[in-house]
N, CA, C and O atoms as a GROMACS GRO file, in nm:
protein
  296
    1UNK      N    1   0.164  12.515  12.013
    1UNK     CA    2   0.045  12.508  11.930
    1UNK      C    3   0.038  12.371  11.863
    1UNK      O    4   0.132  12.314  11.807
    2UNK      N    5  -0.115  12.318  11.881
    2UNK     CA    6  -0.058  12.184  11.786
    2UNK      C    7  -0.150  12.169  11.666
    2UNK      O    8  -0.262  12.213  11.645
    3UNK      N    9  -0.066  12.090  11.589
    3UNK     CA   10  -0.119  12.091  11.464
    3UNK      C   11  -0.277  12.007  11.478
    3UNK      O   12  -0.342  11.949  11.565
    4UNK      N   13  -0.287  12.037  11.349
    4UNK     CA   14  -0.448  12.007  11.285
    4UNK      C   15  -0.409  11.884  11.162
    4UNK      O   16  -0.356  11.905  11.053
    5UNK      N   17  -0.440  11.799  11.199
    5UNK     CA   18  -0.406  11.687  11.143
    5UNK      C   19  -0.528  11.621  11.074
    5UNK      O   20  -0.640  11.618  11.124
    6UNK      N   21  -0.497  11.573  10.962
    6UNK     CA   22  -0.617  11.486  10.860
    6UNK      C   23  -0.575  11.378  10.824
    6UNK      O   24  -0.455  11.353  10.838
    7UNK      N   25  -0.658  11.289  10.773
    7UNK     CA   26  -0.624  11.151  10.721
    7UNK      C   27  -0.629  11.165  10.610
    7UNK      O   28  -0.728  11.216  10.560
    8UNK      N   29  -0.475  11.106  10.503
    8UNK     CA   30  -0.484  11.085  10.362
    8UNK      C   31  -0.634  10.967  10.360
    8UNK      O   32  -0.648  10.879  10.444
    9UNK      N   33  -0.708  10.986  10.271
    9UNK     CA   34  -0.817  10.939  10.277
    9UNK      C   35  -0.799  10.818  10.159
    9UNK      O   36  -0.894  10.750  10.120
   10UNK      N   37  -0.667  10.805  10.112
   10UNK     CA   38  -0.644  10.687  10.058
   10UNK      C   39  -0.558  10.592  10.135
   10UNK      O   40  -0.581  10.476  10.170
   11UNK      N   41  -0.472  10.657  10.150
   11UNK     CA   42  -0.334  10.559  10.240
   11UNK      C   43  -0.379  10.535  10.388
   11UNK      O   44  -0.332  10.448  10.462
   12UNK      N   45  -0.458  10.607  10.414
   12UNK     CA   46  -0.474  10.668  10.596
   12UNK      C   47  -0.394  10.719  10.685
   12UNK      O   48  -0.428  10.732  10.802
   13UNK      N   49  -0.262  10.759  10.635
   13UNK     CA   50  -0.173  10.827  10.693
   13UNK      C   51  -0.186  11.007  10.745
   13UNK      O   52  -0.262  11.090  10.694
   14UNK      N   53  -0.129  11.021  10.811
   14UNK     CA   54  -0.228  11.192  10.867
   14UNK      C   55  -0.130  11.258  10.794
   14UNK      O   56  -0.018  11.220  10.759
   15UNK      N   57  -0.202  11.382  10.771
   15UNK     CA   58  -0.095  11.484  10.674
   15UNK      C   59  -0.168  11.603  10.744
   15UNK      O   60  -0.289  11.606  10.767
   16UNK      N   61  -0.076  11.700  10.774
   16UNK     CA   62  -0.117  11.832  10.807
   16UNK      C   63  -0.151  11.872  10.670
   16UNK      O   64  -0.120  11.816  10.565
   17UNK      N   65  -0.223  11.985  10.689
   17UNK     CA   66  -0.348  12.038  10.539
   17UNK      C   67  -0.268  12.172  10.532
   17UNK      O   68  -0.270  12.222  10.419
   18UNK      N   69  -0.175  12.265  10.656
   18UNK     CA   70  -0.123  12.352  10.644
   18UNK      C   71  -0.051  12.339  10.533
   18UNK      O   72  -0.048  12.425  10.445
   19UNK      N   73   0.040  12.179  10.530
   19UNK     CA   74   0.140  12.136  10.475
   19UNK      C   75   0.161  12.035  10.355
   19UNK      O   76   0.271  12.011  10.306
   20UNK      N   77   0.042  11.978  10.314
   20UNK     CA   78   0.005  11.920  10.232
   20UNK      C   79   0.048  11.931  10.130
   20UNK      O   80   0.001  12.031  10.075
   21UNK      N   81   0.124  11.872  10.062
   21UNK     CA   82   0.198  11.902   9.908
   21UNK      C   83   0.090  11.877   9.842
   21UNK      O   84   0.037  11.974   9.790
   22UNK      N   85   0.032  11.756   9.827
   22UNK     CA   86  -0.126  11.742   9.744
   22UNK      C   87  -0.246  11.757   9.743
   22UNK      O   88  -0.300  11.664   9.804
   23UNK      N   89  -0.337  11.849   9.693
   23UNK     CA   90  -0.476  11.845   9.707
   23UNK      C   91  -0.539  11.818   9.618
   23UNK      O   92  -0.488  11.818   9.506
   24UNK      N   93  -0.699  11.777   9.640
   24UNK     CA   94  -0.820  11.751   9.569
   24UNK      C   95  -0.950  11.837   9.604
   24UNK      O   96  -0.952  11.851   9.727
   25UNK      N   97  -1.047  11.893   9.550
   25UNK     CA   98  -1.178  11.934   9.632
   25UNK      C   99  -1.291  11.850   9.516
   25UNK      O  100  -1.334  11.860   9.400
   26UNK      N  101  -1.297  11.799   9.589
   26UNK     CA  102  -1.468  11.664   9.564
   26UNK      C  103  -1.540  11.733   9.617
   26UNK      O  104  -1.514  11.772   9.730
   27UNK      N  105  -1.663  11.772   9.547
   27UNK     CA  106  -1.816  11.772   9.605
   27UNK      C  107  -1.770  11.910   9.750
   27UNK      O  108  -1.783  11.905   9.872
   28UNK      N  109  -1.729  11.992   9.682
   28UNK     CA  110  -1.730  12.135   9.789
   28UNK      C  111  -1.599  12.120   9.868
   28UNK      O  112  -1.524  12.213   9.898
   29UNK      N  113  -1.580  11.987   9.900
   29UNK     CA  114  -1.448  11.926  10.006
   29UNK      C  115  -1.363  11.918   9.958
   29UNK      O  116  -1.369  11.877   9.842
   30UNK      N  117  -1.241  11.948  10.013
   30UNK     CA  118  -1.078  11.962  10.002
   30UNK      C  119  -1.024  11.826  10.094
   30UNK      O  120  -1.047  11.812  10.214
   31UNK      N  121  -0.959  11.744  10.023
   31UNK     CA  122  -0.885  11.629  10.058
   31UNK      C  123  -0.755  11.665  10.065
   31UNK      O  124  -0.702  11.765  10.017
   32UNK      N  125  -0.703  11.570  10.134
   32UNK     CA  126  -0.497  11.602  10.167
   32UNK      C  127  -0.461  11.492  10.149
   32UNK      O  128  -0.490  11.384  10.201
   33UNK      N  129  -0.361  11.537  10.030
   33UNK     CA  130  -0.301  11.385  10.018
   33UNK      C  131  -0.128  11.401  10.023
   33UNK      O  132  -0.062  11.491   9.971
   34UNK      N  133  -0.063  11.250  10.129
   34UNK     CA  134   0.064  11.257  10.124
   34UNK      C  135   0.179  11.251   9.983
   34UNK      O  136   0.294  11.286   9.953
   35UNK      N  137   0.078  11.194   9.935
   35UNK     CA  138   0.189  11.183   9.774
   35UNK      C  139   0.106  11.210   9.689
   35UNK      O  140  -0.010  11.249   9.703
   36UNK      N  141   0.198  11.178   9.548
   36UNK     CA  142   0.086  11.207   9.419
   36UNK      C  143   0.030  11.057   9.365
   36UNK      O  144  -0.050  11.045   9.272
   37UNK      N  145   0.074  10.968   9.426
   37UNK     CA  146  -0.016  10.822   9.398
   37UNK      C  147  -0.136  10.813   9.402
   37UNK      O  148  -0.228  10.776   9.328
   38UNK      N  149  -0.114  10.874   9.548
   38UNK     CA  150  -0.272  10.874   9.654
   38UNK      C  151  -0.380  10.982   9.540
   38UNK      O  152  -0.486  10.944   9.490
   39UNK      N  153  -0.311  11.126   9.519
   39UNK     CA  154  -0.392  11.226   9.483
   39UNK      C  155  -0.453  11.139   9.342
   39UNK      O  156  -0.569  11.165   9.310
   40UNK      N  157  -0.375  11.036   9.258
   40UNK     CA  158  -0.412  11.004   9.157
   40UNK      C  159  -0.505  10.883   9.158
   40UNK      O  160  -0.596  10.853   9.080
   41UNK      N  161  -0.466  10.830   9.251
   41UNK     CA  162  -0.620  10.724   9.288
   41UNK      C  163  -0.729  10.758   9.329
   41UNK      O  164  -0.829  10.690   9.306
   42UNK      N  165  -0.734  10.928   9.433
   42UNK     CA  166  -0.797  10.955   9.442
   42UNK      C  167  -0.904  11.014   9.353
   42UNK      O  168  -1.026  10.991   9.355
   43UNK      N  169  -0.841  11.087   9.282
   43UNK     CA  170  -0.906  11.137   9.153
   43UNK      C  171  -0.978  11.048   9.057
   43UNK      O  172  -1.100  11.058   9.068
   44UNK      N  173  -0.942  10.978   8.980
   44UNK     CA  174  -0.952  10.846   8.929
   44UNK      C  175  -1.084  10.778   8.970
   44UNK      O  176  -1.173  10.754   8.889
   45UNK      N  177  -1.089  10.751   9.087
   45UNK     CA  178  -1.234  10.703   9.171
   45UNK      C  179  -1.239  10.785   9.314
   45UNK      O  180  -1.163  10.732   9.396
   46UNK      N  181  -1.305  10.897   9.365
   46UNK     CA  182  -1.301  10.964   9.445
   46UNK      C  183  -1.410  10.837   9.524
   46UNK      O  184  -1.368  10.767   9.616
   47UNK      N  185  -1.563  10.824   9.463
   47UNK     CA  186  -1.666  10.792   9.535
   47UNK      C  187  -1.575  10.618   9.649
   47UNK      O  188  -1.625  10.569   9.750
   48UNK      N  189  -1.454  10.576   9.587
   48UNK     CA  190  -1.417  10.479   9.694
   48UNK      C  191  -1.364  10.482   9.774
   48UNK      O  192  -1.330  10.386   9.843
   49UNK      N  193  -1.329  10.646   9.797
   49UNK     CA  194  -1.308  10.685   9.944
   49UNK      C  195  -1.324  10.776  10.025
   49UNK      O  196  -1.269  10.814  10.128
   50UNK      N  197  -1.440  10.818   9.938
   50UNK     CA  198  -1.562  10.874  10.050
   50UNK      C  199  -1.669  10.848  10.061
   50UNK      O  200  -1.749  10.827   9.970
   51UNK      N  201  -1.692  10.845  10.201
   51UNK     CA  202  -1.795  10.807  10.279
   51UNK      C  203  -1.928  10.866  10.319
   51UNK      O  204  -2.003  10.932  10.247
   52UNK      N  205  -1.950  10.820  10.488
   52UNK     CA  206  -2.028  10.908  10.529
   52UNK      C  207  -1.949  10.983  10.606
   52UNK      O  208  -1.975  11.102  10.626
   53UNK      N  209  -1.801  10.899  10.679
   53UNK     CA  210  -1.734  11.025  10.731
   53UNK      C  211  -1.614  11.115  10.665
   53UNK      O  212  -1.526  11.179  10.723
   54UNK      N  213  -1.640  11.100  10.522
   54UNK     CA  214  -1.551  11.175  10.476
   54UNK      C  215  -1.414  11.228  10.519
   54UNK      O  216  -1.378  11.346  10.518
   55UNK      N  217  -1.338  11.109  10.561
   55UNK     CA  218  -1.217  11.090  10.608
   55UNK      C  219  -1.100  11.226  10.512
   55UNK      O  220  -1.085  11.221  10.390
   56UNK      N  221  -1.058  11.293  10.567
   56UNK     CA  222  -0.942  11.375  10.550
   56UNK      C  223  -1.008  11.508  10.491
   56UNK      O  224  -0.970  11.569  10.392
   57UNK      N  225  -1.118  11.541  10.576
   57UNK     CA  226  -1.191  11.680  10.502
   57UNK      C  227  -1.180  11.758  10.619
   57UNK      O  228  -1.197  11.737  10.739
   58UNK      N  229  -1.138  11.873  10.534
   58UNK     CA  230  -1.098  11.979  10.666
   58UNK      C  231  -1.189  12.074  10.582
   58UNK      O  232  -1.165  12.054  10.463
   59UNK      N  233  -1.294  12.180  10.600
   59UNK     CA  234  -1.358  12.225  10.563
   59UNK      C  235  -1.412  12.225  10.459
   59UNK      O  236  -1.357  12.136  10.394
   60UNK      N  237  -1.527  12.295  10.372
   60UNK     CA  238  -1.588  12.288  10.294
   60UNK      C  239  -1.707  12.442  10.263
   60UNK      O  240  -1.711  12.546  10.330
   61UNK      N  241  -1.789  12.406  10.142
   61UNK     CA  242  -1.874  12.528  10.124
   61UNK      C  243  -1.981  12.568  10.223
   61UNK      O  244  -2.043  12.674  10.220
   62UNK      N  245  -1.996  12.464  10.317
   62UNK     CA  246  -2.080  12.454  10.463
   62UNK      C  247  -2.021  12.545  10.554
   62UNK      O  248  -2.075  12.642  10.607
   63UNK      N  249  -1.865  12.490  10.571
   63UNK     CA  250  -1.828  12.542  10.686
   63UNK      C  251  -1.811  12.457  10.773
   63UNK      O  252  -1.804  12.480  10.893
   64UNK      N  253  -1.801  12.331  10.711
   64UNK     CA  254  -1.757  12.222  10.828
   64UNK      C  255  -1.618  12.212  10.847
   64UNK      O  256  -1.536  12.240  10.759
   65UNK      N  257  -1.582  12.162  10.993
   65UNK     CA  258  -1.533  12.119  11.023
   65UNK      C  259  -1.434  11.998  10.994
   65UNK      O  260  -1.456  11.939  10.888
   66UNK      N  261  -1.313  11.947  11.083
   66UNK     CA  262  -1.187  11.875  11.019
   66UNK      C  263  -1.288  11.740  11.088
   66UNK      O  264  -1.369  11.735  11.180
   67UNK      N  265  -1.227  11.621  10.973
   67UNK     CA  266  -1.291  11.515  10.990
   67UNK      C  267  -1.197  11.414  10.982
   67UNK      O  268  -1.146  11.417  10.869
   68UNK      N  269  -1.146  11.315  11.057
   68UNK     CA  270  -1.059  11.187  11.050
   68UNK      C  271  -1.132  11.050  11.014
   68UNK      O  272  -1.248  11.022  10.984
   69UNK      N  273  -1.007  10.969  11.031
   69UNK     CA  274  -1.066  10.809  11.044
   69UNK      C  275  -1.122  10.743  10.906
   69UNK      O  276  -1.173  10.827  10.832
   70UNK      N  277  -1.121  10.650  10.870
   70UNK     CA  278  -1.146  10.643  10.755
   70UNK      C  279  -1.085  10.476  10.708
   70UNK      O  280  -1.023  10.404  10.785
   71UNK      N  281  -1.118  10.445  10.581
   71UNK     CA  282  -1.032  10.306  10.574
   71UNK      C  283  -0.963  10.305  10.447
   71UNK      O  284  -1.007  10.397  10.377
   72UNK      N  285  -0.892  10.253  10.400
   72UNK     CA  286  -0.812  10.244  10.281
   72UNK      C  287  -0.866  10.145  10.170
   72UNK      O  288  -0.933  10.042  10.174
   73UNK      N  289  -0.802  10.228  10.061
   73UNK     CA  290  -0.862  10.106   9.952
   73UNK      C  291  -0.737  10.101   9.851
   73UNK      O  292  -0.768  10.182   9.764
   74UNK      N  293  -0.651  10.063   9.829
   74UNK     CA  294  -0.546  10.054   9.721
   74UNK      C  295  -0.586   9.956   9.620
   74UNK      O  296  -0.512   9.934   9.524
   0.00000   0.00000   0.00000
């Protein structure tokens, strides 16, 4: 079986969401983050790292779908 993989949407590193020690939900969406740096930059300024493809969103109040790719901002 293979995993379901997302992009930390800060670092860009993939993190399984099964396994994710850190989360966020922005705007209906659930983010995965590899550490608590990331989760805290993320938080802090969400709108600078999301997009239009909303890099590291694995579902939402829609019902969408897992979404990759993305660029970093430290």
């Amino acid at each position: 079986m293979q995993k379901q993989m997302v992009t930390d949407p800060v670092c860009g590193l993939e993190v399984d969401p099964r396994e994710a020690p850190y989360t966020s939900t922005y705007q209906g969406h659930t983010y995965y983050f590899t550490d608590p740096d990331c989760k805290r930059m993320f938080d802090e300024d969400p709108e600078a790292y999301v997009g239009e493809q909303m890099p590291g969103v694995v579902g939402s109040s829609e019902g969408e779908g897992t979404r990759g790719g993305g660029s970093r901002r430290r």
